[in-house]
N, C-alpha and C positions, 0 to 999 in steps of 0.2 A: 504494500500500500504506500503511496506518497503520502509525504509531509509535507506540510507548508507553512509560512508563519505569513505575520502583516507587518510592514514594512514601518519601522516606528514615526510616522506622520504625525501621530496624535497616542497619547498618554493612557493607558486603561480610564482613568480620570476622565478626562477627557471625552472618549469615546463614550463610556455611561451620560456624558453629559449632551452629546450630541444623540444619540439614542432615544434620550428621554424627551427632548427638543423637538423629535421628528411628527409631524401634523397628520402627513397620509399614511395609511398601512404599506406602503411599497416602499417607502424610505424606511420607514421602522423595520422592515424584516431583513431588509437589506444591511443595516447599519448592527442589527443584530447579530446576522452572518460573522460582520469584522470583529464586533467584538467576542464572539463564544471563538474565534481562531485566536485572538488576540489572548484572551484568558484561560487559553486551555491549549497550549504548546505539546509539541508530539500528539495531539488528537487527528486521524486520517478525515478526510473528507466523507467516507462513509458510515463513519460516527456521529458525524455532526451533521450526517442527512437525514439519520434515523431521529435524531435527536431535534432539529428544526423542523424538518419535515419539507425540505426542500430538496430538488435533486443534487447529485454529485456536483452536474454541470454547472449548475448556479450557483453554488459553491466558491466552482473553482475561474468561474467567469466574472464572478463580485469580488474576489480579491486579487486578482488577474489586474483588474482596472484602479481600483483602492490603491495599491502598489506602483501602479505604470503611473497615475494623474495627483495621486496625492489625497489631501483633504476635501478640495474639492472637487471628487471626481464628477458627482451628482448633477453637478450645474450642469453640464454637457447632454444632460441625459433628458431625451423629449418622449411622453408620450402622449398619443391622439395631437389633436387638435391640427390648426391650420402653419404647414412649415414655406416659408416666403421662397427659399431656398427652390424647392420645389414645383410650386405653382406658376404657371403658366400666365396665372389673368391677376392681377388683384382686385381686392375685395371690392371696389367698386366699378371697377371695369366686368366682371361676374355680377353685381347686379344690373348693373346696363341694361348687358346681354340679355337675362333675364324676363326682363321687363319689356324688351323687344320682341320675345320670342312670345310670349303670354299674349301683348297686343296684335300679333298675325295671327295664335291659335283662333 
């Protein structure tokens, strides 16, 4: 089985405090992750899958990044919503359209 540790960015302290900080359930389980590797050295990844109840991968792909970005890795991290990067039209050039298309239906 691999080991792995978290790369000392922030303090066990710390990490409890940023843990407890966290608003939505997907930062919270996440930030849990770092800290049960952080507080529990020599534990494998499929200890602490049984024990979270997350998979190996997610595991080893939340401390992969924790590690590579630091503290804050999170910031980087988008889910849903409208990405600018992405799209094609902006938000009011899609309504335009819209409203054009509704007055020829």
């Amino acid at each position: 089985m691999k080991h792995f540790k978290v790369f000392p960015h922030l303090n066990t302290e710390e990490l409890l405090s940023v843990l407890n900080s966290q608003e939505e359930i997907r930062g919270f389980k996440d930030w849990q992750i770092i800290y049960c590797v952080a507080v529990n050295p020599g534990k494998t990844a499929s200890e602490l899958s049984v024990l979270l109840g997350v998979s190996k991968s997610r595991i080893y792909r939340i401390i992969q990044s924790y590690n590579k970005q630091g503290k804050d890795w999170r910031l980087s991290k988008q889910w849903g919503g409208r990405r600018e990067a992405r799209s094609l039209m902006s938000l009011e050039e899609e309504g335009k359209l819209l409203k054009e298309v509704e007055t020829e239906a």
